[in-house]
C-alpha positions as CSV (number, residue, x, y, z in Angstrom):
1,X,-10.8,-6.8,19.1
2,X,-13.0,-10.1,19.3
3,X,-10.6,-13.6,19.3
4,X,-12.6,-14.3,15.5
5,X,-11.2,-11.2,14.0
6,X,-7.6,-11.7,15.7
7,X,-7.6,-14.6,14.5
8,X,-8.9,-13.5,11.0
9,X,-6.1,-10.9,11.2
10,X,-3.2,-13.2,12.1
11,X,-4.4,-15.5,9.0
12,X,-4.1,-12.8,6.9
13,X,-0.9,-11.5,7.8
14,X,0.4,-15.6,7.4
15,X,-0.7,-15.3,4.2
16,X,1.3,-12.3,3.0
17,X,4.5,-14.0,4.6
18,X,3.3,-17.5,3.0
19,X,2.8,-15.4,-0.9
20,X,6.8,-14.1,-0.2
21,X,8.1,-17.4,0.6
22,X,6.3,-19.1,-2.5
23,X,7.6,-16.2,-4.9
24,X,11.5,-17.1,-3.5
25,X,10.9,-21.1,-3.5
26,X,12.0,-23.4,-6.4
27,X,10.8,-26.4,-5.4
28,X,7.3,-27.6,-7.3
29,X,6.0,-29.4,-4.4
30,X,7.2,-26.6,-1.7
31,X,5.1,-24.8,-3.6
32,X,2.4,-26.8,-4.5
33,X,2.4,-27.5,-0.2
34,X,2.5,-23.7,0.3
35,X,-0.5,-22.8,-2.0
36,X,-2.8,-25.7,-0.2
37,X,-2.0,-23.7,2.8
38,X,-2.9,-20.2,1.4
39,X,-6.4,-21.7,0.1
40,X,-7.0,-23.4,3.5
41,X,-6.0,-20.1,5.3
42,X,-8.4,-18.0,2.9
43,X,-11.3,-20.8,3.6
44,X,-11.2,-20.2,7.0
45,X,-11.1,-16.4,6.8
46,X,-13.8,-16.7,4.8
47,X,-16.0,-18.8,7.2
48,X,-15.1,-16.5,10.4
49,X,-16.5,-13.6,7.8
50,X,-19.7,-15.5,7.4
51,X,-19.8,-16.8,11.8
52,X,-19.4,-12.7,12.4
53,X,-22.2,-12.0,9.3
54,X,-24.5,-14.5,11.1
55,X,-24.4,-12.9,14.9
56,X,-24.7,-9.5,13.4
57,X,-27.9,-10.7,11.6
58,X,-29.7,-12.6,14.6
59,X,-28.8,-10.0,16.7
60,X,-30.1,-7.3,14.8
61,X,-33.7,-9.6,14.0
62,X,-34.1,-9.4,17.9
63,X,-33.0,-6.1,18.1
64,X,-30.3,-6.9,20.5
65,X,-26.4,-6.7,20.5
66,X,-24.0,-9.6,20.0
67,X,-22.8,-9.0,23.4
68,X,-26.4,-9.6,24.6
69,X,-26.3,-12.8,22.6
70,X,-23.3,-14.2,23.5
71,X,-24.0,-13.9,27.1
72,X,-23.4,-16.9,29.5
73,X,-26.7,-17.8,30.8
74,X,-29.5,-20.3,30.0
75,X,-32.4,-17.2,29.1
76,X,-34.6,-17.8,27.0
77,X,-33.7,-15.3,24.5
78,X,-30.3,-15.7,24.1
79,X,-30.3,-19.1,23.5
80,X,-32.7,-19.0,21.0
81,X,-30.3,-16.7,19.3
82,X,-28.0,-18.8,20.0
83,X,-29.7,-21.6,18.6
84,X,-30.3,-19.8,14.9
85,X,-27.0,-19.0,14.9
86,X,-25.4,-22.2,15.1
87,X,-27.8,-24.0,12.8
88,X,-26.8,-21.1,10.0
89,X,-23.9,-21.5,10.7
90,X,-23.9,-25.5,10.6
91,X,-26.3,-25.2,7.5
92,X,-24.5,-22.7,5.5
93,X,-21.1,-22.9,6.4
94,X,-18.3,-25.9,6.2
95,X,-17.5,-25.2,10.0
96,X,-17.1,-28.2,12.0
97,X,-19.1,-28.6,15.1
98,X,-16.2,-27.1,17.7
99,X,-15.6,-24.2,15.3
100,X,-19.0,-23.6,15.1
101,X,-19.2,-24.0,18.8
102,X,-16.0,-21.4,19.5
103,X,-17.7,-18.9,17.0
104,X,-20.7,-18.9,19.0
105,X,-20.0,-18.0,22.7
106,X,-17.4,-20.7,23.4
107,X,-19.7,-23.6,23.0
108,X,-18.7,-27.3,22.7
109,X,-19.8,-29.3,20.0
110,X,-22.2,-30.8,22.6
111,X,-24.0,-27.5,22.2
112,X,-24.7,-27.4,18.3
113,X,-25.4,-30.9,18.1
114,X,-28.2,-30.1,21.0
115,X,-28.8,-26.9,19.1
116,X,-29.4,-29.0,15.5
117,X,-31.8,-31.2,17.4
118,X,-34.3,-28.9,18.8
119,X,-34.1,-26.8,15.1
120,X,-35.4,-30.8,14.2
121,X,-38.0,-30.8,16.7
122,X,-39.2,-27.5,15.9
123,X,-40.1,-28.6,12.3
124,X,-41.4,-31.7,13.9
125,X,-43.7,-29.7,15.7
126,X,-43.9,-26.7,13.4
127,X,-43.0,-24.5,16.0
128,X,-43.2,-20.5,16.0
129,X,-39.8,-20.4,16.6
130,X,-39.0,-22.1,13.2
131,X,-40.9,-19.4,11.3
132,X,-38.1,-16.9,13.1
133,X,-35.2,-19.5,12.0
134,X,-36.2,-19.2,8.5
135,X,-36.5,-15.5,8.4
136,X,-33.4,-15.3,9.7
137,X,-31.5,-17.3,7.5
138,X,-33.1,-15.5,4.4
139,X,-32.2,-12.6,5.9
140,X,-28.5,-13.5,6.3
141,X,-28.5,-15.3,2.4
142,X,-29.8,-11.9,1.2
143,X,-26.8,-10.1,3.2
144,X,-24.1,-12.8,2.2
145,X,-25.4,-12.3,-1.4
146,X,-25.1,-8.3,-1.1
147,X,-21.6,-8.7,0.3
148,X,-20.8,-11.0,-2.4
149,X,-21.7,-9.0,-5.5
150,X,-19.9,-6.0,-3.8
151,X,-16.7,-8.2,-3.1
152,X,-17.0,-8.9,-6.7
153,X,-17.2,-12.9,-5.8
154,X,-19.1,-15.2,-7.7
């Protein structure tokens, strides 16, 4: 099991126990306390949904696996893939830069920042490589939109 979905997991089951406590508590701003937890919990289930979503989609555009995209090692390829998948991530996603960073091979926030300048200098320069970016990220709004109606979310 990848650390996002045990994490994902754990967050879940916290948020059974938290819904049990809240049924037994009296006190309004216990309660009040317990529910901002539940909605931050459910945010950030919700975001490592959308960080798996992204690999999945970047991998499959290069017809790779995530394994061969999360790979420690400066080819071209990967980080490229890499690359996308942070900027999605950072675009489309309220993620800070560490999360975003974690989700994507263990990066620091170093790494996206780097990763959300050269996605700058590629429009600066128009470069092939943004044409790939934005068929990408279609690609994954497309798949998120699917998933949505499905889910039943608005």
């Amino acid at each position: 099991m990848s650390l996002n979905k045990e994490i994902a997991t754990n967050r879940e089951h916290a948020l059974n126990i938290l819904y049990k406590i809240i049924k037994l508590a009296k006190d309004p701003d216990f309660i009040e306390y317990v529910e901002s937890e539940i909605l931050n919990a459910e945010m950030a289930i919700k975001e490592i949904d959308k960080a798996e979503l992204i690999k999945r989609v970047v991998a499959d555009y290069y017809n790779r696996t995530i394994d061969e995209m999360m790979v420690n090692n400066r080819k071209l390829l990967p980080v490229k893939m890499r690359q996308i998948a942070m900027n999605i991530l950072d675009i489309h996603t309220s993620m800070s830069l560490s999360e975003i960073g974690n989700a994507i091979g263990n990066k620091d926030h170093a790494t996206v920042l780097h990763s959300k300048k050269c996605l700058s200098n590629w429009r600066d320069i128009n470069d092939p490589r943004l044409l790939e970016f934005n068929q990408i990220e279609g690609i994954y709004l497309k798949r998120l939109q699917k998933i949505s109606l499905i889910k039943g979310e608005s």
